[in-house]
C-alpha positions as CSV (number, residue, x, y, z in Angstrom):
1,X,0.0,0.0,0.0
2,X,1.3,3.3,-0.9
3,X,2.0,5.6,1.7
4,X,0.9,9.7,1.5
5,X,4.3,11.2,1.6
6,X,3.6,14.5,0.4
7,X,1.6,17.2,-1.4
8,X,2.2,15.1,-5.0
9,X,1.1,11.8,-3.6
10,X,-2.1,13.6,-2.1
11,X,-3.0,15.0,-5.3
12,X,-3.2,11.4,-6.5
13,X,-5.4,10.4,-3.8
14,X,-7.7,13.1,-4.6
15,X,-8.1,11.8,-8.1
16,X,-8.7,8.7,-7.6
17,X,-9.8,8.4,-3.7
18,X,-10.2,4.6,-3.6
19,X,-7.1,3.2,-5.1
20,X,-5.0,3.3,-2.0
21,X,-7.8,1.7,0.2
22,X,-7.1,3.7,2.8
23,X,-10.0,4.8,5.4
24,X,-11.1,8.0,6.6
25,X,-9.2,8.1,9.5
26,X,-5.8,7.5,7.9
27,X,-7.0,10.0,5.5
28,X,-7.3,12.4,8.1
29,X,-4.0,11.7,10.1
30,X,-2.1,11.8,6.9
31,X,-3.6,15.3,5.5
32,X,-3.2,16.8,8.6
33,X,0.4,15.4,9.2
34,X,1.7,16.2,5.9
35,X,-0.3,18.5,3.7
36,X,-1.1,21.3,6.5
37,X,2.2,20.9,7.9
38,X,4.1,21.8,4.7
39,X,1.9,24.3,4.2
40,X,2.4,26.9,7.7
41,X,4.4,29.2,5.4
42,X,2.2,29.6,2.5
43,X,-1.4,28.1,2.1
44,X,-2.4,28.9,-0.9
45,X,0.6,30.3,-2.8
46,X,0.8,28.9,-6.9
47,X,3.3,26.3,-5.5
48,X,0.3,24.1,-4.7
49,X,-2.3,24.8,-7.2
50,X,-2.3,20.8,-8.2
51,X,-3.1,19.9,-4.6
52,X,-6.2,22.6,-4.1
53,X,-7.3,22.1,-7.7
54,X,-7.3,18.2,-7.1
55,X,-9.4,18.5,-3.8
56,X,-11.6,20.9,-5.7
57,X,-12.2,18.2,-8.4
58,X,-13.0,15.2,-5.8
59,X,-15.1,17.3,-3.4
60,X,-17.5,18.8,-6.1
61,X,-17.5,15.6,-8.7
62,X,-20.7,15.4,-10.6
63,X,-22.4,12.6,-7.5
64,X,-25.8,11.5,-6.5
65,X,-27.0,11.2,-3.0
66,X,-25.9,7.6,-3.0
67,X,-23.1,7.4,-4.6
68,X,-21.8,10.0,-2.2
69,X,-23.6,7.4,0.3
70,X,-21.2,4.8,-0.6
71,X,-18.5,7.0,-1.5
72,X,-18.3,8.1,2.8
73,X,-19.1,4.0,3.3
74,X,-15.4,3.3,1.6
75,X,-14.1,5.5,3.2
76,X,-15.7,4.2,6.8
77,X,-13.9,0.6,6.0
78,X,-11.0,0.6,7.7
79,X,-8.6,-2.4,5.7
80,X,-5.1,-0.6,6.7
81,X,-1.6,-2.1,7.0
82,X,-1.8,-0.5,11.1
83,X,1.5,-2.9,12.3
84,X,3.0,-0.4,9.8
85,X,4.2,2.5,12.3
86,X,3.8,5.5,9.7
87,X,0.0,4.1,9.0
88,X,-0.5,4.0,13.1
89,X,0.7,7.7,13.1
90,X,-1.8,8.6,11.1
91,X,-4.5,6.7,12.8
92,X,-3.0,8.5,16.1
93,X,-3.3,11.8,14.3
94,X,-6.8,11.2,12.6
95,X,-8.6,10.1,15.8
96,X,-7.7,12.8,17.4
97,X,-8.6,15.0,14.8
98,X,-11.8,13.3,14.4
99,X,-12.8,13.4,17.7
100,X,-12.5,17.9,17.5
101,X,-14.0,17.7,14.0
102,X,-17.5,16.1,14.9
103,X,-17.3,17.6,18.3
104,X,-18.3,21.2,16.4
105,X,-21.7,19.8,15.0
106,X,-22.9,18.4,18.5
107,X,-24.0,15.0,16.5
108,X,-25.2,12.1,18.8
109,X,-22.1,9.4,18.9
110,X,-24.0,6.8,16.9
111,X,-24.3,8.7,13.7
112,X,-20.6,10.2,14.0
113,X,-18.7,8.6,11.5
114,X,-14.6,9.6,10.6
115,X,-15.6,10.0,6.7
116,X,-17.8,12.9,8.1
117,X,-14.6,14.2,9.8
118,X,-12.8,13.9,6.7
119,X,-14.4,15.8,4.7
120,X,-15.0,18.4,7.6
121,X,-11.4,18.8,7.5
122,X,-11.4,19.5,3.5
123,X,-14.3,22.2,3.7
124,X,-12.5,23.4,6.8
125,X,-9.1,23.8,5.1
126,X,-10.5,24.9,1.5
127,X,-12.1,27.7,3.8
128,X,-9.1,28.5,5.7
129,X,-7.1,28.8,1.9
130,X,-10.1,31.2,0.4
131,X,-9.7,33.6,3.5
132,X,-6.1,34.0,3.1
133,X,-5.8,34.9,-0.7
134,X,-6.9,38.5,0.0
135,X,-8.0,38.5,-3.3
136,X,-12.1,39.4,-3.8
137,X,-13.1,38.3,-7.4
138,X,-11.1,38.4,-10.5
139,X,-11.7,39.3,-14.3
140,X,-9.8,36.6,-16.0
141,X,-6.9,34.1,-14.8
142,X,-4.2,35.9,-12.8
143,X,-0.5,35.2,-11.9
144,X,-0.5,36.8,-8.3
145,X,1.1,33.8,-6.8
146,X,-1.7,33.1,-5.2
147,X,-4.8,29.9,-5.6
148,X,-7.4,30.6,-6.6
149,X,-5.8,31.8,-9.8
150,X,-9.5,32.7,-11.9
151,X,-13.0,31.5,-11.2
152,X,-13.2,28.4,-13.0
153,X,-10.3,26.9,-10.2
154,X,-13.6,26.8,-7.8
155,X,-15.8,25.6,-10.4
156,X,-14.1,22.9,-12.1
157,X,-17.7,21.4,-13.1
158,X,-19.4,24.8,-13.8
159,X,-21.4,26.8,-11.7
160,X,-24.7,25.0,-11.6
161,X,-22.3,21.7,-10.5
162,X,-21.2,23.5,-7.7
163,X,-23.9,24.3,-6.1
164,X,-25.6,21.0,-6.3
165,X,-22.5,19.5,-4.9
166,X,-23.1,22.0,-2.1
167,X,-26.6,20.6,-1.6
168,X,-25.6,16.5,-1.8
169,X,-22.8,17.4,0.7
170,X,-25.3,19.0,3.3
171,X,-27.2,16.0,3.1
172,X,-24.4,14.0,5.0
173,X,-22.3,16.4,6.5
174,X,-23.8,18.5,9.2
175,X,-21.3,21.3,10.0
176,X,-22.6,24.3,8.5
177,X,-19.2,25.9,7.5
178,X,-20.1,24.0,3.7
179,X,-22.6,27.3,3.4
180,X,-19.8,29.3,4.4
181,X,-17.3,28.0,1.7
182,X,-20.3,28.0,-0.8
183,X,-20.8,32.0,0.2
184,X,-17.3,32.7,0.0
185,X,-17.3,30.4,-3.6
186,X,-19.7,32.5,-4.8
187,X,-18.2,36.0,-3.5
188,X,-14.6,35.4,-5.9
189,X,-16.4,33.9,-9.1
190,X,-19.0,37.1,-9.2
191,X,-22.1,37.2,-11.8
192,X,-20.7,33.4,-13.1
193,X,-21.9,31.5,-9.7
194,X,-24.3,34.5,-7.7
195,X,-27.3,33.4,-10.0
196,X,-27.1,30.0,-9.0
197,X,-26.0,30.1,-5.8
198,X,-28.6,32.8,-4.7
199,X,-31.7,30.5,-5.7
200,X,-33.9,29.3,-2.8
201,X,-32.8,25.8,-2.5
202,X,-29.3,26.3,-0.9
203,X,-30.5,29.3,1.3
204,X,-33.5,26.5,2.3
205,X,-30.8,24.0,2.9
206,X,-28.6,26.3,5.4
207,X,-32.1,27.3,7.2
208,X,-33.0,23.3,7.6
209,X,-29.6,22.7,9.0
210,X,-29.5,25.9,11.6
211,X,-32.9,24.2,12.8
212,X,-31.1,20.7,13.5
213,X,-28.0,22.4,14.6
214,X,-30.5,23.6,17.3
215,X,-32.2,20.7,17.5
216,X,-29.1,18.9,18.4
217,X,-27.8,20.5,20.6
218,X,-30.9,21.2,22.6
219,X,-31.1,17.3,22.9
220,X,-27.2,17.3,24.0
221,X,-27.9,20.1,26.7
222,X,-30.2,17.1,28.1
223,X,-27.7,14.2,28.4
224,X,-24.1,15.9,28.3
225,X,-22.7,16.9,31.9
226,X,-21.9,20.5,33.1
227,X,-18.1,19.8,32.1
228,X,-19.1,19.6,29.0
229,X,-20.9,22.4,27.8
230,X,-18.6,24.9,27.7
231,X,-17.2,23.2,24.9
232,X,-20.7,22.5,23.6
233,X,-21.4,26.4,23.7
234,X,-18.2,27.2,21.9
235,X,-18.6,24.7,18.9
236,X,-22.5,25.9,18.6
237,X,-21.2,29.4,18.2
238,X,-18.6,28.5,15.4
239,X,-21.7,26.9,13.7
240,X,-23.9,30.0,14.0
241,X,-21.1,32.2,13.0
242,X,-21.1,30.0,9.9
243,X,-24.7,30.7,9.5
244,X,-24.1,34.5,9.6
245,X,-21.5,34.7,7.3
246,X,-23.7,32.9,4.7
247,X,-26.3,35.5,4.8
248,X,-23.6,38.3,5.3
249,X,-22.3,37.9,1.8
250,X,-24.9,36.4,-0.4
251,X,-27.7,38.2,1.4
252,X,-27.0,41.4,2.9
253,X,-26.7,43.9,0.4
254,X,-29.4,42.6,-2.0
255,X,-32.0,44.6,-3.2
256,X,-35.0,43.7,-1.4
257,X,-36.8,41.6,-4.8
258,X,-33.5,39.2,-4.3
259,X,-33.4,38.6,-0.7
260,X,-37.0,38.0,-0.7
261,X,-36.2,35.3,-4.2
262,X,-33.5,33.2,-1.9
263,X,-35.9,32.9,1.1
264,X,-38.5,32.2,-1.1
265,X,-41.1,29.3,0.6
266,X,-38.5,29.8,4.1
267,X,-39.6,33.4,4.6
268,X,-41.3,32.3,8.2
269,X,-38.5,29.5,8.8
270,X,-35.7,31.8,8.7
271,X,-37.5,34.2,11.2
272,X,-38.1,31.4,13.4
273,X,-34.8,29.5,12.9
274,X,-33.4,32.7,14.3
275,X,-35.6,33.3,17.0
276,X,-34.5,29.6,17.9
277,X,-30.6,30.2,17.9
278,X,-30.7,33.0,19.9
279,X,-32.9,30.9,22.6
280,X,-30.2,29.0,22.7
281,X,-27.1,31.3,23.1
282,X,-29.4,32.5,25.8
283,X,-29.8,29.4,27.6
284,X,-27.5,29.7,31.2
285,X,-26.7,25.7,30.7
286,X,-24.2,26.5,27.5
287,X,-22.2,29.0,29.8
288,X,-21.9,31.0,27.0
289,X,-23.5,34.4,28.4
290,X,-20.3,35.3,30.3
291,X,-17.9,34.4,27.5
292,X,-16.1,37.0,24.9
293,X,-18.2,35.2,21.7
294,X,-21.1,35.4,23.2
295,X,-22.1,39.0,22.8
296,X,-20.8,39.4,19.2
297,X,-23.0,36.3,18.0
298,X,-25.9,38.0,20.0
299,X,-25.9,41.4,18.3
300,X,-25.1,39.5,14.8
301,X,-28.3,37.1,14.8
302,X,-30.4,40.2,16.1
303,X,-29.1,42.2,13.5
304,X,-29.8,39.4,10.8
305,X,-33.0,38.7,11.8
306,X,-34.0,42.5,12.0
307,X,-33.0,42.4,8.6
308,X,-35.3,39.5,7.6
309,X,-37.9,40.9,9.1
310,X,-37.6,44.6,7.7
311,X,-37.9,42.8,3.6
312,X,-40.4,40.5,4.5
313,X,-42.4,42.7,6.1
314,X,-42.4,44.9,2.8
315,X,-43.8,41.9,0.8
316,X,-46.0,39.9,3.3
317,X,-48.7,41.2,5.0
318,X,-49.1,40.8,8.3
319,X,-45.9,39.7,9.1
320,X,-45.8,35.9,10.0
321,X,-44.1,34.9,13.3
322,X,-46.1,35.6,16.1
323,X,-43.6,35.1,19.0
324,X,-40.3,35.2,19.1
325,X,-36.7,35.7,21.2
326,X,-37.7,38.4,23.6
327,X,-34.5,40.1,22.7
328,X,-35.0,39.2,18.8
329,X,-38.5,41.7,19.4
330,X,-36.8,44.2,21.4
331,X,-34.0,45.2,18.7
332,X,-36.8,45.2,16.0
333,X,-38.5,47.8,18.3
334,X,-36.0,50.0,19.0
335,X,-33.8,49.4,15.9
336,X,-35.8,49.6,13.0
337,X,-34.6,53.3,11.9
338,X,-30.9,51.9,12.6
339,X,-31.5,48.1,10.9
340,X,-33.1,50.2,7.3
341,X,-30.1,52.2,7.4
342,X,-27.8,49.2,7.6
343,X,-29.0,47.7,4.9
344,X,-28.9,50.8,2.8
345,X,-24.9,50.4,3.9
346,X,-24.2,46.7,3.0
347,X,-26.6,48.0,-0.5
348,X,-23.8,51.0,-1.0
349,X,-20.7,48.6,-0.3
350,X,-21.8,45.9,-1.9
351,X,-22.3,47.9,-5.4
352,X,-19.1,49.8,-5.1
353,X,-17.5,45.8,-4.8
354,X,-19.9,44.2,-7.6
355,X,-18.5,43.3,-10.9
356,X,-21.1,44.0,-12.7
357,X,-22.1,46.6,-14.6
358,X,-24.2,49.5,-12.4
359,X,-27.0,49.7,-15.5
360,X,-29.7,48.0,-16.5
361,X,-29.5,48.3,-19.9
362,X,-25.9,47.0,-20.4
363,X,-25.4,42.9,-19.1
364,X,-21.7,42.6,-18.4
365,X,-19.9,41.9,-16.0
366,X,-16.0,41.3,-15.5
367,X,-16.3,37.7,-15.6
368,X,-18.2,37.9,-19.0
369,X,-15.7,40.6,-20.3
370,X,-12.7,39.1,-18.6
371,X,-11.0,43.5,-18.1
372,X,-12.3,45.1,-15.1
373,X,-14.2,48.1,-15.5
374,X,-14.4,52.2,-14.9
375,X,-15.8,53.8,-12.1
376,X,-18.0,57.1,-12.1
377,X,-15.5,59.7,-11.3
378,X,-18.2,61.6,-9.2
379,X,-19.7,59.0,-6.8
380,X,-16.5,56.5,-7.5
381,X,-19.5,53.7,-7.3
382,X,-21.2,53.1,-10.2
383,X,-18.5,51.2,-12.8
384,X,-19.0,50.7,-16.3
385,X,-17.8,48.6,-19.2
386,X,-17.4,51.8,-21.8
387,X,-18.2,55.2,-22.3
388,X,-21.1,54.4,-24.5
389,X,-22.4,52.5,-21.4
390,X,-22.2,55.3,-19.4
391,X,-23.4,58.0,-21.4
392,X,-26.4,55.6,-21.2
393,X,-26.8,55.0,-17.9
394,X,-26.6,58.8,-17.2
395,X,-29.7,59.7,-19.2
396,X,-31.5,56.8,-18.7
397,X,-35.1,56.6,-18.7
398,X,-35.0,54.7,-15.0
399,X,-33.2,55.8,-12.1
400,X,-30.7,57.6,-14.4
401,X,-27.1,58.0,-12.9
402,X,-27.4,61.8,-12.4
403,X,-29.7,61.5,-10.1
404,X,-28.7,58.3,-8.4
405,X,-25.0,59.7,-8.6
406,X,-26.3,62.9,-6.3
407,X,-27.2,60.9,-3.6
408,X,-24.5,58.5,-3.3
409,X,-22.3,61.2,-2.9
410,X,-24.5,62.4,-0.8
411,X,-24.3,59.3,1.5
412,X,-20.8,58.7,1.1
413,X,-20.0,61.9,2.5
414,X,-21.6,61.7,5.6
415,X,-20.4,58.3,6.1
416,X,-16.8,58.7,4.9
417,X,-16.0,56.8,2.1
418,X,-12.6,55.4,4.3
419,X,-15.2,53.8,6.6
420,X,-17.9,52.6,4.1
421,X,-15.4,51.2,1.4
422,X,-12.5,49.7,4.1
423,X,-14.1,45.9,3.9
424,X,-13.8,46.0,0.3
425,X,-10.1,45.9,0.1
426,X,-10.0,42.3,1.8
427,X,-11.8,39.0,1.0
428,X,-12.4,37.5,4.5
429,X,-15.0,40.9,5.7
430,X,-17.6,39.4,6.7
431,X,-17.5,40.4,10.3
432,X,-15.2,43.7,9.6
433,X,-18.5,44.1,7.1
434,X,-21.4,44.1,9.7
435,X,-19.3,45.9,12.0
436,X,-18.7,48.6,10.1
437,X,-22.4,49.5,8.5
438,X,-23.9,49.1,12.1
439,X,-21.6,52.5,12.3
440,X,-22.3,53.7,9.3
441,X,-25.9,53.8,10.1
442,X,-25.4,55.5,13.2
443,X,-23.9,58.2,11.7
444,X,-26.5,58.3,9.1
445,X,-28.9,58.4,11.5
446,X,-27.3,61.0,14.0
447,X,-26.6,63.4,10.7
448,X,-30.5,63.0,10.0
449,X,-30.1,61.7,6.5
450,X,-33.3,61.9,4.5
451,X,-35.3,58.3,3.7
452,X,-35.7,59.8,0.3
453,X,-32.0,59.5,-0.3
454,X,-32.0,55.7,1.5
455,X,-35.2,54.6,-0.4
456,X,-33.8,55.6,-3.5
457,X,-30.2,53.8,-3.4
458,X,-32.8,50.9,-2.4
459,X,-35.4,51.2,-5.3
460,X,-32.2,51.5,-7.5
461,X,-30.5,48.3,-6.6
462,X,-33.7,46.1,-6.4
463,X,-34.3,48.0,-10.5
464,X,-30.9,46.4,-11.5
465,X,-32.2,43.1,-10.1
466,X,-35.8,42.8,-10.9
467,X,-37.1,45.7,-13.2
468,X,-40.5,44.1,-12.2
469,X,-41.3,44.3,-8.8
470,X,-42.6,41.8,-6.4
471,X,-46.3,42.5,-5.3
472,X,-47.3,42.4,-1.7
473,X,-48.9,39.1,-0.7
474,X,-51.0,37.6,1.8
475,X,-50.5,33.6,1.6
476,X,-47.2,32.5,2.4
477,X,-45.4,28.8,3.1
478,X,-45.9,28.2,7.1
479,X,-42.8,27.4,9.1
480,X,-42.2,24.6,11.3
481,X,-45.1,23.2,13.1
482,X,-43.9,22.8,15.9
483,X,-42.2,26.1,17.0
484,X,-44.8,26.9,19.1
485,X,-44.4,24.2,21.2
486,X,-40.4,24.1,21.3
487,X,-41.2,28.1,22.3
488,X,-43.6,27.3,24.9
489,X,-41.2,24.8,26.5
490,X,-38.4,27.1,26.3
491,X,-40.2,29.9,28.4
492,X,-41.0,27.4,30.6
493,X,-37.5,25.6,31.6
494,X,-33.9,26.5,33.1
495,X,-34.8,30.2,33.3
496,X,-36.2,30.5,30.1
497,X,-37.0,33.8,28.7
498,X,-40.4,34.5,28.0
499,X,-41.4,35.0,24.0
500,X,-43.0,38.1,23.2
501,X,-44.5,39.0,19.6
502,X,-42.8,41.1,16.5
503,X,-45.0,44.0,16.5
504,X,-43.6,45.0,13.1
505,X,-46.3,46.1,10.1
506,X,-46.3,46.3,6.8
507,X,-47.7,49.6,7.1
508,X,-44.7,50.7,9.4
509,X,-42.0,49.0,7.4
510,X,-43.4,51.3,4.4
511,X,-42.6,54.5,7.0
512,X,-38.7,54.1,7.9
């Protein structure tokens, strides 16, 4: 049996994962022992671009459900030469390994399995590669020295590939940080992956999986003892901040028409699933109230849900979650004015960091082109693939640029363009992103900036989008059946906090 010796060998394995018959485990000791190892100085530098690109091609194969079933099975066979002593190092290394890897998902110990570890680790150290190229997206392949080189090196099976790869892999792996890599996937490859990975089935999938993340670990609160739960609280909070992060770069930012398109049929769910989370960072048997993450992953959920509840309330009438987090209802109460204002932020941001082009009339983007474009040299926002495009754009017969133009300068100028445009000079901004429009829109909000001015930066983003608007409904997909219960329970044990209702209106969300 041939042994993993280095990056080379491991490239080999990727392409062809069963020919060494090595198990999951071994898999695991061995990665971890050689390929991270040789790798401290420079993750993702060009010198391993065979490595990344081979794990690219045997994570996101074209698979069904089961042969990705039997795929993790192979992997779960353990037929290893262990009186060798290298193999038994790697066994060492894996179980160890293993052990940390499923801890962060709180899954019961029957259904933990080391192929599930295994590819943990991958998603884990693809992620950990993506945040350290400090590169955003790209027009065309690039020579930096850094991997990912262009966007086809994360979409070796095209764009639609990708994505359902994304949704089989969910199906067996719990840990939500897949949404997370999928996010960050989508954020380098630009207009080429966004459409597909913005549609309602992978932003249904991360919901589902927040719900049994709290599902689980409500059930391990149960049975696991006191010793344990620190632990418990810490993992839980990775997986929520993996849950944020989704939402804070596919989501936030949207126009209104696309957020409400990727929560399509989970409008309630997503409401609720957040309502559920923060039950549980709440809950005094985590030990998480005291601790430094804590408070961050507090004001984060809050702020996503306030955001959730701001579009939906725009489009469904009466808003459909009747109770809720107690502290979930009191940030919608006394944060509306600051939450609209945020989102008009991330809206700003977001378009000065699109690569596409800022009219509706002209489809390119710099993927499609492969040359980045010009920016307006008054609001330095707006970019543009020619002259003629711009010329366009400035007379056009819908929210021409002259007047849209007026008013980002506007906003810009209160804000401080260091301040509103700072996250978009690194890749990994997620959190340096909602940090910095929460103070943005405080300083909107202090200066008294006019809702005219935020309503049309909103109006023009969601026109770019969907030049027909979504009408205001009254039937909507219910959530989970039994989140009345779970709430009633919650209010009721350890302390529990008691639920009150989201007051928010339609007819108020139409008055920030």
């Amino acid at each position: 049996m041939a042994l993993i010796r280095n990056i080379a060998s491991l490239d080999n394995l990727f392409s062809n994962p069963k020919a060494d018959g090595l198990c999951a485990r071994c898999l695991l000791g061995a990665s971890s022992k050689r390929a991270m190892h040789e790798q401290k100085v420079s993750t993702s530098t060009t010198q391993y671009v065979g490595f990344w690109g081979a794990q690219m091609r045997f994570l996101f194969a074209i698979r069904t459900e089961e042969e990705t079933r039997q795929l993790l099975s192979h992997f779960d066979r353990c037929t290893c030469r262990v009186r060798d002593s290298e193999i038994r190092e790697y066994h060492r290394i894996g179980k160890k390994m293993e052990e940390a890897l499923l801890a962060r998902t709180c899954v019961a110990p029957d259904t933990q399995t080391p192929s599930i570890a295994f590819i943990t680790h991958l998603f884990l150290s693809l992620l950990a590669v993506l945040e350290n190229t400090n590169v955003k997206a790209v027009a065309r392949r690039t020579s930096a020295g850094h991997w990912p080189t262009c966007p086809e090196d994360l979409m070796p099976f095209g764009p639609e590939e990708l994505v359902n790869s994304f949704l089989v892999w969910s199906r067996f792996v719990p840990d939500l940080v897949l949404f997370h890599v999928a996010a960050v996937c989508a954020r380098f490859c630009g207009s080429i992956l966004k459409p597909y990975a913005t549609k309602p089935a992978l932003t249904a999938r991360l919901i589902d999986g927040a719900r049994e993340l709290f599902d689980r670990t409500r059930k391990a609160i149960e049975l696991e003892a006191p010793t344990k739960r620190r632990a418990m609280g810490k993992a839980y909070i990775d997986q929520v901040k993996a849950f944020l992060h989704y939402f804070n770069i596919l989501y936030d930012g949207q126009p209104n028409e696309q957020k409400m398109t990727m929560l399509d049929g989970y409008e309630v769910k997503a409401l609720q699933v957040c309502s559920l989370l923060l039950y549980a960072v709440h809950d005094p048997r985590l030990l998480l109230l005291k601790t430094q993450e804590a408070g961050p992953a507090k004001k984060l959920l809050e702020n996503q849900a306030s955001q959730f509840c701001c579009c939906i309330a725009l489009y469904i009438n009466p808003l459909p979650v009747n109770h809720t987090d107690p502290s979930l209802a009191y940030s919608l109460k006394v944060n509306v004015q600051e939450t609209t204002n945020e989102g008009s932020a991330t809206t700003v941001e977001h378009s000065f960091s699109e690569d596409e082009v800022d009219y509706d009339g002209c489809p390119n983007s710099m993927q499609s082109t492969g040359k980045s474009f010009q920016r307006c040299s008054a609001c330095n926002v707006a970019s543009y693939c020619s002259p003629k495009c711009q010329s366009e754009s400035w007379i056009s017969s819908w929210f021409p640029h002259k007047d849209v133009c007026r008013v980002l300068k506007t906003l810009i100028s209160v804000a401080g363009a260091e301040l509103l445009f700072a996250t978009s000079r690194a890749f990994n901004s997620s959190r340096a992103l909602d940090e910095s429009a929460m103070v943005v829109a405080r300083k909107w909000y202090r200066e008294g900036v006019a809702i005219s001015d935020l309503d049309v930066i909103g109006e023009w983003a969601s026109h770019r989008m969907h030049p027909v608007p979504l009408p205001v409904r009254e039937e909507y997909e219910p959530g989970y059946e039994d989140y009345e219960e779970i709430i009633g329970e919650l209010c009721s044990k350890h302390g529990g906090l008691q639920a009150q209702r989201l007051s928010l209106s339609i007819g108020l969300a139409a008055d920030f």
